[in-house]
TIVO-2410 file (N, C-alpha, C; in nm, 3 decimals):
# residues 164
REC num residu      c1      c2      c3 atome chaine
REC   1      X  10.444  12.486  11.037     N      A
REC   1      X  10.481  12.499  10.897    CA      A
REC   1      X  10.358  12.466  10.812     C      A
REC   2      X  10.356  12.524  10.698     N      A
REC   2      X  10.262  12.528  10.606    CA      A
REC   2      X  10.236  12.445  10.524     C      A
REC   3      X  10.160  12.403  10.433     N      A
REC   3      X  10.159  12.313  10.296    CA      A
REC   3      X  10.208  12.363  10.154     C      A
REC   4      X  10.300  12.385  10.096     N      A
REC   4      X  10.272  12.382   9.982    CA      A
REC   4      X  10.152  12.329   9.893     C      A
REC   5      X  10.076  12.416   9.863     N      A
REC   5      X   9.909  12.394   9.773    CA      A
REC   5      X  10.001  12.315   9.667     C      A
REC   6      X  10.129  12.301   9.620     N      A
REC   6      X  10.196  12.263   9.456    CA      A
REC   6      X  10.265  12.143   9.504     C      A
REC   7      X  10.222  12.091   9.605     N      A
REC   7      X  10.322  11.918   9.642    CA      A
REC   7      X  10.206  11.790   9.619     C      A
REC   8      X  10.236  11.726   9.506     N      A
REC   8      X  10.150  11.591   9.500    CA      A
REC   8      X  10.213  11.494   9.576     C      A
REC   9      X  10.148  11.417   9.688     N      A
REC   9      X  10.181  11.370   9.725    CA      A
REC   9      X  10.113  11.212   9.723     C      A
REC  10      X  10.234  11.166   9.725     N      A
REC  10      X  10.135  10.955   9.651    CA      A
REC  10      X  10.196  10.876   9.811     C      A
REC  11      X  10.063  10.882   9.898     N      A
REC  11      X  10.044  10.778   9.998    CA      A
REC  11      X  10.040  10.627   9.993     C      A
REC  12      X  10.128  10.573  10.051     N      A
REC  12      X  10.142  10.379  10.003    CA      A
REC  12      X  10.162  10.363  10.160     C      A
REC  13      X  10.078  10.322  10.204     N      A
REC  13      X  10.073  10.191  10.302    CA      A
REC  13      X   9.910  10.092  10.319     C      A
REC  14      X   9.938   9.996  10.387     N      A
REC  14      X   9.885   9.896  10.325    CA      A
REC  14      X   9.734   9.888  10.504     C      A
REC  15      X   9.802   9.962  10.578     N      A
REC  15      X   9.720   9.985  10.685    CA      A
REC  15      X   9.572  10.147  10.618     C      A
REC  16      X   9.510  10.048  10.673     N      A
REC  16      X   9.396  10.127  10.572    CA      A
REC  16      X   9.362  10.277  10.698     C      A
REC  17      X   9.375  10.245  10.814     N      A
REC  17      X   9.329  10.359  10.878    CA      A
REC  17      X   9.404  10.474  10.898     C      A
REC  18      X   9.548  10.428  10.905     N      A
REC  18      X   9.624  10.546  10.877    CA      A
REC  18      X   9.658  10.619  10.754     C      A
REC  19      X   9.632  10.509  10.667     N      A
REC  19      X   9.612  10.617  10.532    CA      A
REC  19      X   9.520  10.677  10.531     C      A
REC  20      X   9.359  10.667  10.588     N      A
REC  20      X   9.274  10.766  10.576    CA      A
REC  20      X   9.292  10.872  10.668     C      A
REC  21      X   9.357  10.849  10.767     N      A
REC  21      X   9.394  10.973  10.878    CA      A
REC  21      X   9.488  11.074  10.824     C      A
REC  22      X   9.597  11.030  10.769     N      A
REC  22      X   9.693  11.084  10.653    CA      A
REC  22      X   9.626  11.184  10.540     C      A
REC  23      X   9.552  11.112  10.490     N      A
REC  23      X   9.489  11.167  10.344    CA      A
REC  23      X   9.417  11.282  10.414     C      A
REC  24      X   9.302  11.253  10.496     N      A
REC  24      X   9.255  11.351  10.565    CA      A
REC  24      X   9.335  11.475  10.615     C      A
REC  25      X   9.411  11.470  10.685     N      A
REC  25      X   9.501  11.577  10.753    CA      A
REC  25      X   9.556  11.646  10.605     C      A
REC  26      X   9.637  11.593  10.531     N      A
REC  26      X   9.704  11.634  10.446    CA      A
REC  26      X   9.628  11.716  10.332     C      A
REC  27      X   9.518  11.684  10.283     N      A
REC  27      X   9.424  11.774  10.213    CA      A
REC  27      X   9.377  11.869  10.259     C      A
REC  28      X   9.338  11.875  10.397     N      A
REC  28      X   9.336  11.998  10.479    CA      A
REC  28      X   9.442  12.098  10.511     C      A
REC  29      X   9.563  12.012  10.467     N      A
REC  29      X   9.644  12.094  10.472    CA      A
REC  29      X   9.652  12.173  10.332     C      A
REC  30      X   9.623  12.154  10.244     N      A
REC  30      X   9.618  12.201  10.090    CA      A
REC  30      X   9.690  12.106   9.972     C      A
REC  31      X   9.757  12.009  10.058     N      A
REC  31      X   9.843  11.926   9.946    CA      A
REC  31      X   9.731  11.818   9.839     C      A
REC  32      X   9.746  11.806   9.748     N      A
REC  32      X   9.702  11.716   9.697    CA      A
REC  32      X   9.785  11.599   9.688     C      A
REC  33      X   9.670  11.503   9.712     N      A
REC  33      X   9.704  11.363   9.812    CA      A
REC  33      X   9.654  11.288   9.703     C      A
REC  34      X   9.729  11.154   9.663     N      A
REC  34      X   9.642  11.028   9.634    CA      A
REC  34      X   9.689  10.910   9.726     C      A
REC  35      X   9.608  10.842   9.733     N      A
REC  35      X   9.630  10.720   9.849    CA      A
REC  35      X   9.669  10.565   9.791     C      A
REC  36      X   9.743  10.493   9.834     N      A
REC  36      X   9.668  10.365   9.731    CA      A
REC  36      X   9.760  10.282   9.841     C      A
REC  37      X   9.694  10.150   9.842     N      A
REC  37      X   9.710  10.039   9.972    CA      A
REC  37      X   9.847   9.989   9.938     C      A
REC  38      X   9.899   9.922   9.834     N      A
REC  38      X  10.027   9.877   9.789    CA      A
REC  38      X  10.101   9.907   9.721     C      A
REC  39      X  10.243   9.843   9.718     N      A
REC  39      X  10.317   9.910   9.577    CA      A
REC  39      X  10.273   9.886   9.489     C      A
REC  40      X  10.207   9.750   9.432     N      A
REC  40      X  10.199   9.795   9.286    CA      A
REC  40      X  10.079   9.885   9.240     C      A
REC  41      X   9.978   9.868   9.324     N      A
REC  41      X   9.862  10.000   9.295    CA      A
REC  41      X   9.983  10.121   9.295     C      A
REC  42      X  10.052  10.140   9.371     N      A
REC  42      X  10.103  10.322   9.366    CA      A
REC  42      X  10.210  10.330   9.225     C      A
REC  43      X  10.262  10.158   9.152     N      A
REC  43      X  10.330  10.183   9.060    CA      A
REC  43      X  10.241  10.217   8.941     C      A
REC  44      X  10.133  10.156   8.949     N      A
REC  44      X  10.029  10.147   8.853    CA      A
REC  44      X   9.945  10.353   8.857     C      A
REC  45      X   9.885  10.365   8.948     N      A
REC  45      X   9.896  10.555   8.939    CA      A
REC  45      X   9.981  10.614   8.879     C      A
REC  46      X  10.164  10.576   8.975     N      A
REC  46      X  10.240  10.639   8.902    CA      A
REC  46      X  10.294  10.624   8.766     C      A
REC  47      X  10.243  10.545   8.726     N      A
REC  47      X  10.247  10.521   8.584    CA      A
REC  47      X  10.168  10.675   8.465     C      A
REC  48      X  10.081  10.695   8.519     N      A
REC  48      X   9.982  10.809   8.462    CA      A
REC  48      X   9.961  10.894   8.545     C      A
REC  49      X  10.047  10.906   8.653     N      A
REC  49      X  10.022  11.102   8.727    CA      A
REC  49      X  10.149  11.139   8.786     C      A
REC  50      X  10.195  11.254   8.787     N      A
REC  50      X  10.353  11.211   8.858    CA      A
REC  50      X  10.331  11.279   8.981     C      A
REC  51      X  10.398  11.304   9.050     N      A
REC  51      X  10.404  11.301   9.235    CA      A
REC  51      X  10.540  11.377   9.280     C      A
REC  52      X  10.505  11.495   9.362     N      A
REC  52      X  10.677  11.493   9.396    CA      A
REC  52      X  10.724  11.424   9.494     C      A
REC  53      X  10.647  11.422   9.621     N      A
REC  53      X  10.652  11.296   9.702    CA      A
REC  53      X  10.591  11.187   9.724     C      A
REC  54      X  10.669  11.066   9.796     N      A
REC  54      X  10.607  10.963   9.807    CA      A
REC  54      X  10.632  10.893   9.936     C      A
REC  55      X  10.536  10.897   9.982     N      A
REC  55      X  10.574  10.858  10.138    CA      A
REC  55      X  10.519  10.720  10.147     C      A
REC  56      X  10.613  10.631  10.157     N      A
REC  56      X  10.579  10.511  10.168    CA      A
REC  56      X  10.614  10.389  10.323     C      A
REC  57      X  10.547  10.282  10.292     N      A
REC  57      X  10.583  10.246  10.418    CA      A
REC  57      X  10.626  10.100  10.400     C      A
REC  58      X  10.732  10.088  10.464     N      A
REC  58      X  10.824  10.002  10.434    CA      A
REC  58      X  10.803   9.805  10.446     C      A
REC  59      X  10.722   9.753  10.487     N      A
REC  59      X  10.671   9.612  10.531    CA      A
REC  59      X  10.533   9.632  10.504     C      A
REC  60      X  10.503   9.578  10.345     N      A
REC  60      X  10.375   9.532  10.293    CA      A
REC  60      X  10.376   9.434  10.248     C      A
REC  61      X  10.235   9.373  10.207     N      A
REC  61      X  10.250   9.247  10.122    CA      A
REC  61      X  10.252   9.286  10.001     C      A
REC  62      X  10.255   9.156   9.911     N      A
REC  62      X  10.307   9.210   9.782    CA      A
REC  62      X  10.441   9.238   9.812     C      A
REC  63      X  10.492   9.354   9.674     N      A
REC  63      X  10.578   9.442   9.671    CA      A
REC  63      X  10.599   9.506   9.804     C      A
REC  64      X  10.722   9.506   9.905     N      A
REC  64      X  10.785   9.609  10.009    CA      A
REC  64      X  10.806   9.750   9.919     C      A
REC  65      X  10.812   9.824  10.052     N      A
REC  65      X  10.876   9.953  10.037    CA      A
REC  65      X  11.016   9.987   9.936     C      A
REC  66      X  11.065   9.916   9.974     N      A
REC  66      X  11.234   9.912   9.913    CA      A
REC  66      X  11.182   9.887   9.768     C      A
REC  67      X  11.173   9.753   9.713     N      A
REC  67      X  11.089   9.765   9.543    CA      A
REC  67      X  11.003   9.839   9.497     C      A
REC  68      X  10.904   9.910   9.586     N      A
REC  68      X  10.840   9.988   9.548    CA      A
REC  68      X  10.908  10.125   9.479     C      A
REC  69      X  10.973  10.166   9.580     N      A
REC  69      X  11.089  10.272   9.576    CA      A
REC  69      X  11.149  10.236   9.447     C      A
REC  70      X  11.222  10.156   9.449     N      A
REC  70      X  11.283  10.121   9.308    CA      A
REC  70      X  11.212  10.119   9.132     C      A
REC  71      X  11.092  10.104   9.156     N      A
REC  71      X  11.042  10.095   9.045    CA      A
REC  71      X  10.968  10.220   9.068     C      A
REC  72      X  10.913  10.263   9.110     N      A
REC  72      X  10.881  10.468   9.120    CA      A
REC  72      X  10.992  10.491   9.111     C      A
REC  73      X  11.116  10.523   9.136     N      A
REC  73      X  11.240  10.579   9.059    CA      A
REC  73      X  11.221  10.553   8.972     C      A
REC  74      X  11.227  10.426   8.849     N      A
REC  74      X  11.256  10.414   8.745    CA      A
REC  74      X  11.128  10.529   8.656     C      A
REC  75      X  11.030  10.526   8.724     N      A
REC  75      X  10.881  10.610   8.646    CA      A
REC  75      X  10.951  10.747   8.631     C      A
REC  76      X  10.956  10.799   8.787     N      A
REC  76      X  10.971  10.935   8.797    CA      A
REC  76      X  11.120  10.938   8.874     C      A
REC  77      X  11.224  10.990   8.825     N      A
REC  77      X  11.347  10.972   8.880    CA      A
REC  77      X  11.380  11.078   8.985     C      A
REC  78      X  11.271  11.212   8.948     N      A
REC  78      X  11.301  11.311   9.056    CA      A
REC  78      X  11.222  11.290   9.179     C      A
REC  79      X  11.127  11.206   9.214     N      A
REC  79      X  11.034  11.225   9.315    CA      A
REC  79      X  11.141  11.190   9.432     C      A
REC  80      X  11.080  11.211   9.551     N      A
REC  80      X  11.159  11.198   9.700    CA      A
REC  80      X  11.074  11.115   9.758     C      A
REC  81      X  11.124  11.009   9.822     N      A
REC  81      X  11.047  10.925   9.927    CA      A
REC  81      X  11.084  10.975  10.080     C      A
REC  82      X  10.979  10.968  10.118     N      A
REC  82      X  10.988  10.955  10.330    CA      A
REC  82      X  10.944  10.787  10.329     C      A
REC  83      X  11.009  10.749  10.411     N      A
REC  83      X  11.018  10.596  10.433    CA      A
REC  83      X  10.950  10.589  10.608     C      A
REC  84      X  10.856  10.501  10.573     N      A
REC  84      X  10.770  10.492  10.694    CA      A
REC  84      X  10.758  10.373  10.776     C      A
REC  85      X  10.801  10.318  10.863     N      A
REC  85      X  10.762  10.165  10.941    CA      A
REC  85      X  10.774  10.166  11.080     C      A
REC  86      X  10.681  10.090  11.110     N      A
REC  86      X  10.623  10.045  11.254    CA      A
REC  86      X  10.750   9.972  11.301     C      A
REC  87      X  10.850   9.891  11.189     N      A
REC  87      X  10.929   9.809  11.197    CA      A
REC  87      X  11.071   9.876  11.200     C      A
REC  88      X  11.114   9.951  11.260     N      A
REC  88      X  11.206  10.033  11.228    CA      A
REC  88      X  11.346   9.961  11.316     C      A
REC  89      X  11.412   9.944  11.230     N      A
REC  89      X  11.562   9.840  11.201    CA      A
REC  89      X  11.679   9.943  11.110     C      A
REC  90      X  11.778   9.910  11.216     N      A
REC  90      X  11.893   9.958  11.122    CA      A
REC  90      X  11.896   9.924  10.932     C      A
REC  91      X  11.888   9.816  10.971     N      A
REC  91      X  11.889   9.740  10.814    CA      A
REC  91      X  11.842   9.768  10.731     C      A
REC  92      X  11.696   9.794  10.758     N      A
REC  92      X  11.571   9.819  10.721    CA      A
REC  92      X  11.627   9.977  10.678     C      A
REC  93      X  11.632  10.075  10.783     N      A
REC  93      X  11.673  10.189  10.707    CA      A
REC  93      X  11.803  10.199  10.609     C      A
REC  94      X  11.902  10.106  10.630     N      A
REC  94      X  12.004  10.098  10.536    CA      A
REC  94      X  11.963  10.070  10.416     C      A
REC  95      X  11.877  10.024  10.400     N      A
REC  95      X  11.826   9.910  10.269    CA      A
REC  95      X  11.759  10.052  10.188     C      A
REC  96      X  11.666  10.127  10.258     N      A
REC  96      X  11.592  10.220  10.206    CA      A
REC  96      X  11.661  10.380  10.143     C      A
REC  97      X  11.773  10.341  10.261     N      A
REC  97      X  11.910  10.455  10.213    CA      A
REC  97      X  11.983  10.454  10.096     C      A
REC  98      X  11.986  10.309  10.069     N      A
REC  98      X  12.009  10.260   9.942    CA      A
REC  98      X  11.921  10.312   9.823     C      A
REC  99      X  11.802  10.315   9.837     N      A
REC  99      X  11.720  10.387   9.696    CA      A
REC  99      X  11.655  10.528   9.727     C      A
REC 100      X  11.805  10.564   9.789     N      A
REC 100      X  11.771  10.703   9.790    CA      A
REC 100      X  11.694  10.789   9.917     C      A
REC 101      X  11.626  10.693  10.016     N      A
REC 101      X  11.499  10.775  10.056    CA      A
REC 101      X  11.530  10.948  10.121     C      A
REC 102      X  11.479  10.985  10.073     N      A
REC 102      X  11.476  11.137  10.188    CA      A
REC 102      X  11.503  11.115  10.304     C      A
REC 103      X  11.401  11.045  10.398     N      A
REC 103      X  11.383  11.089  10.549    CA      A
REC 103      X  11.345  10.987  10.551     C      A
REC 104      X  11.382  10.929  10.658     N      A
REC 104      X  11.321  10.773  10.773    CA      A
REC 104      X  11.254  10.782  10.864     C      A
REC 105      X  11.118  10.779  10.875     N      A
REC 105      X  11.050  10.838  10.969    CA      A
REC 105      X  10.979  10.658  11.055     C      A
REC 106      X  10.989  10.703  11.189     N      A
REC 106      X  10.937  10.562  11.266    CA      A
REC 106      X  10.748  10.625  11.316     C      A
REC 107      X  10.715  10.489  11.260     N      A
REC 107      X  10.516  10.512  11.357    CA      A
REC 107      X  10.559  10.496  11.460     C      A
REC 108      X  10.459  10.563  11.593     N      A
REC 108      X  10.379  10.618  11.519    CA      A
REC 108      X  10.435  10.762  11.392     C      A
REC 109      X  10.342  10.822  11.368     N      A
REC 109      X  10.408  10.940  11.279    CA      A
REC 109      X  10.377  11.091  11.348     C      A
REC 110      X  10.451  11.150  11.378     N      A
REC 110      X  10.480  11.288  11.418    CA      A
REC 110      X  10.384  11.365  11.336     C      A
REC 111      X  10.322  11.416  11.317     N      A
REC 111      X  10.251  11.484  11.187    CA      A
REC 111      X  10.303  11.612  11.164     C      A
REC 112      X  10.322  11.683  11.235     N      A
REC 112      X  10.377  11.766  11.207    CA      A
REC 112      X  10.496  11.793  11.162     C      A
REC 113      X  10.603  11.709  11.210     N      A
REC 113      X  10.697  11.619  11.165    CA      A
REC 113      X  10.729  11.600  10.981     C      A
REC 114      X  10.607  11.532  10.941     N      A
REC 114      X  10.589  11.452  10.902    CA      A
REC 114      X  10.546  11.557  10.743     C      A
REC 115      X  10.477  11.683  10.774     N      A
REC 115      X  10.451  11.817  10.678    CA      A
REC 115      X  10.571  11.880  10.657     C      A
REC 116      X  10.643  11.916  10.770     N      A
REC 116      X  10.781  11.973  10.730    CA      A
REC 116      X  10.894  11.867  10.662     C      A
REC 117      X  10.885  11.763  10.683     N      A
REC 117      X  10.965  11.655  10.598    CA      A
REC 117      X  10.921  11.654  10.448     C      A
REC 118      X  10.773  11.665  10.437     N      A
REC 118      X  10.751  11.660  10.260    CA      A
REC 118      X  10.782  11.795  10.246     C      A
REC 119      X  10.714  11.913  10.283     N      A
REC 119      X  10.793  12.063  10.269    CA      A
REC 119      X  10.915  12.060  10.219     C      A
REC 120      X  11.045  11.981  10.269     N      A
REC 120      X  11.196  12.003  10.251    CA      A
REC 120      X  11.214  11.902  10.102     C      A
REC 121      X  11.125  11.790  10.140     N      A
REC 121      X  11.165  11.681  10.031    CA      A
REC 121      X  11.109  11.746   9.934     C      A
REC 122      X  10.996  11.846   9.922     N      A
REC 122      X  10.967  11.898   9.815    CA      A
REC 122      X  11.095  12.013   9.740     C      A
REC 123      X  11.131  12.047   9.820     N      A
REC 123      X  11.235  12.150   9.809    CA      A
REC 123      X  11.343  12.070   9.742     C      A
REC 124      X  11.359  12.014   9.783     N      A
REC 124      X  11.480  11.935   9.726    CA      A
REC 124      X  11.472  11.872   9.602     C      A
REC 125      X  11.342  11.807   9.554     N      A
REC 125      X  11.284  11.764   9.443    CA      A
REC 125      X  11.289  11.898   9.297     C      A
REC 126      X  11.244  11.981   9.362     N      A
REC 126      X  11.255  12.094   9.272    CA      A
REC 126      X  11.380  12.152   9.263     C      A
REC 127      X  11.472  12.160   9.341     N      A
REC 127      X  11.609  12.189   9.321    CA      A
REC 127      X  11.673  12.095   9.217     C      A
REC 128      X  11.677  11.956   9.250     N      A
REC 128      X  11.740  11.864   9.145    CA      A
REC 128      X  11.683  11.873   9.018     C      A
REC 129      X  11.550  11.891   8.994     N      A
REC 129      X  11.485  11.889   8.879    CA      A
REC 129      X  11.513  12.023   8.821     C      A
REC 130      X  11.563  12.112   8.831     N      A
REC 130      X  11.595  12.237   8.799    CA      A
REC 130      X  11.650  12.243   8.755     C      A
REC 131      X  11.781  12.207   8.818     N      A
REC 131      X  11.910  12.164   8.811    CA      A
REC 131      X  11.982  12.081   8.670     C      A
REC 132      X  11.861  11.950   8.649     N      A
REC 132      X  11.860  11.880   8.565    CA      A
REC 132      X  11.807  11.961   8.421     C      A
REC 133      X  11.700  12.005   8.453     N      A
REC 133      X  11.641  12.151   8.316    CA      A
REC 133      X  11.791  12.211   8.249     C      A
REC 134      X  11.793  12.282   8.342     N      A
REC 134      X  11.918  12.384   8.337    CA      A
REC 134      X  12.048  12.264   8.236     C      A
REC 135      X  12.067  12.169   8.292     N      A
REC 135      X  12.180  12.134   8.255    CA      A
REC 135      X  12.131  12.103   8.083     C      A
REC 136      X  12.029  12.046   8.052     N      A
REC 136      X  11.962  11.966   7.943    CA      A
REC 136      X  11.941  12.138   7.848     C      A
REC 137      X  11.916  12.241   7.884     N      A
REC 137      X  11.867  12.340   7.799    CA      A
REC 137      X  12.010  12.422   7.723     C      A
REC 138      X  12.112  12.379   7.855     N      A
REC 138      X  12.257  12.402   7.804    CA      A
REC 138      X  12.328  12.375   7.684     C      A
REC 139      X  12.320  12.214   7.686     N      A
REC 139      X  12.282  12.103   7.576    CA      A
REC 139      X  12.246  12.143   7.477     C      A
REC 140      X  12.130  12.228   7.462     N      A
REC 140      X  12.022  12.241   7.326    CA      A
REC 140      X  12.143  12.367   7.281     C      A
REC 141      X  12.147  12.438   7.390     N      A
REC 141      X  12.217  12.569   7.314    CA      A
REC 141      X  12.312  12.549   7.242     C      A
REC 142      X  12.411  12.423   7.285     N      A
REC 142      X  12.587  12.405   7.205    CA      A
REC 142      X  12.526  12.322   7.124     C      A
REC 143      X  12.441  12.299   7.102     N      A
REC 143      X  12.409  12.152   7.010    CA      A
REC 143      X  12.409  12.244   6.873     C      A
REC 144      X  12.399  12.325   6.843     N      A
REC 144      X  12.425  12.453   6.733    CA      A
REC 144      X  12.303  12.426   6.649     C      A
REC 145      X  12.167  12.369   6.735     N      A
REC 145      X  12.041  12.392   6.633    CA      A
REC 145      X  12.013  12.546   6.611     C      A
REC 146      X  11.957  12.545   6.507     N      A
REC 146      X  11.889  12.680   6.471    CA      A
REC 146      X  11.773  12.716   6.556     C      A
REC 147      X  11.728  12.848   6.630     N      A
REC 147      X  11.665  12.958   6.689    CA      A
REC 147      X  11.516  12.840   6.698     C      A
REC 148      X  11.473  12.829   6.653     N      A
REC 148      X  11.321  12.783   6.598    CA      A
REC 148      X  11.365  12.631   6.644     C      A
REC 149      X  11.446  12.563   6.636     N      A
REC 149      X  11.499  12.467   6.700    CA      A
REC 149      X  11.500  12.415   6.833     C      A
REC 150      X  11.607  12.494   6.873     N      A
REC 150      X  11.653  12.552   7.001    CA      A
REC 150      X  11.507  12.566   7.090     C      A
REC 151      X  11.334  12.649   7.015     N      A
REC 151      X  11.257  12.712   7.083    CA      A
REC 151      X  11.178  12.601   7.136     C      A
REC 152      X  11.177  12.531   6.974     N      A
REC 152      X  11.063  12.372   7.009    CA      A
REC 152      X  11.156  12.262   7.116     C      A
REC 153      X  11.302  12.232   7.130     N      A
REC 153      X  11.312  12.147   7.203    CA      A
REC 153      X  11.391  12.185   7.412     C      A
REC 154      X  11.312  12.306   7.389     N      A
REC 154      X  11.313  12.381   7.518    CA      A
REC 154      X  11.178  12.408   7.551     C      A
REC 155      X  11.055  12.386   7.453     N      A
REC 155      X  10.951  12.378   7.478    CA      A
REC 155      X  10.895  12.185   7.513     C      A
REC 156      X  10.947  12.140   7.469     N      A
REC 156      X  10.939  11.971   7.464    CA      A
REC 156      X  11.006  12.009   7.635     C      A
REC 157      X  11.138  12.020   7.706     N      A
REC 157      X  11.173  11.996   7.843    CA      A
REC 157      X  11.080  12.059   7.894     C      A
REC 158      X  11.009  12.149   7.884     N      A
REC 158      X  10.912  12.235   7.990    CA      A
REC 158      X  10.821  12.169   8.039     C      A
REC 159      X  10.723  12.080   7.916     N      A
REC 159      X  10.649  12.001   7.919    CA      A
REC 159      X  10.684  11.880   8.030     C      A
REC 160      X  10.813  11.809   7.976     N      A
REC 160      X  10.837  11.711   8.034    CA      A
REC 160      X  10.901  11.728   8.200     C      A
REC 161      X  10.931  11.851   8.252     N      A
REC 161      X  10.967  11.890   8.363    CA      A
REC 161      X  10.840  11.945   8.423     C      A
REC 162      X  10.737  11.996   8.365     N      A
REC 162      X  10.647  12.054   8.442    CA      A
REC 162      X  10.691  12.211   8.454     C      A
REC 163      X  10.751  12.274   8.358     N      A
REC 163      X  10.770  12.444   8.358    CA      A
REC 163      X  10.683  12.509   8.334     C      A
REC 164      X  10.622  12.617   8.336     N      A
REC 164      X  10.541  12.693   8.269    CA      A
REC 164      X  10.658  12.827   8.217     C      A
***
């Protein structure tokens, strides 16, 4: 399976060599990648770039996976997490099921695996966010603004969804 060239993807784990093995593979694959060692570095990026996925890994210092997750929802509510750990526990994935994650993936990491999982989570990201457009542009229409109205605050969601 292929890369989507249109999937940003925001790398968080706190093991420095597999994030560079990661970043590496994945840019070669065409995705654009940013990397960053902890949650709050990846809350602090996601603060000023948005991401459709976020593959994170679940037992860091600092901020865990699970808070991390939680406060990237609150930034970007559509992104999809793959949940990543060496530590892989029922609990542990229950906990992460809880904020949503996409896919639970155990290290080592499948890589290939691991492309078709952001592939789908991307898919899915853009479905909900669509979804969400669609419902919000509905809105504008019964809201009984006038034409010129209607144009500027369907041009404001485009922006804020990423439409062209």
């Amino acid at each position: 399976m292929s890369a989507n060239p249109n999937v940003k993807i925001l790398l968080i784990d706190d093991e420095e060599t597999l994030l560079e093995y990661l970043s590496k593979r994945l840019l070669k694959e065409g995705f654009t990648v940013r990397a960053t060692f902890s949650g709050e570095e990846a809350v602090e990026v996601a603060s000023e770039e948005n991401f459709d996925v976020a593959v994170v890994d679940l037992k860091m210092p600092g901020i865990d996976g699970v808070e991390t997750q939680k406060r990237l929802r609150s930034l970007q509510p559509f992104l999809q997490f793959i949940v990543l750990t060496g530590h892989g526990s029922i609990e542990s994935a229950l906990e992460s099921g809880q904020q949503d994650a996409f896919k639970y993936l155990l290290k080592p990491i499948d890589y290939e695996n691991l492309v078709e999982t952001i592939n789908e989570a991307y898919e899915r990201k853009t479905v909900l966010q669509n979804a969400k457009f669609r419902e919000q542009v509905e809105e504008i229409y019964r809201s009984g603004m006038g034409a010129k109205g209607i144009k500027k605050a369907i041009g404001e969601l485009r922006k804020i969804y990423g439409i062209e």
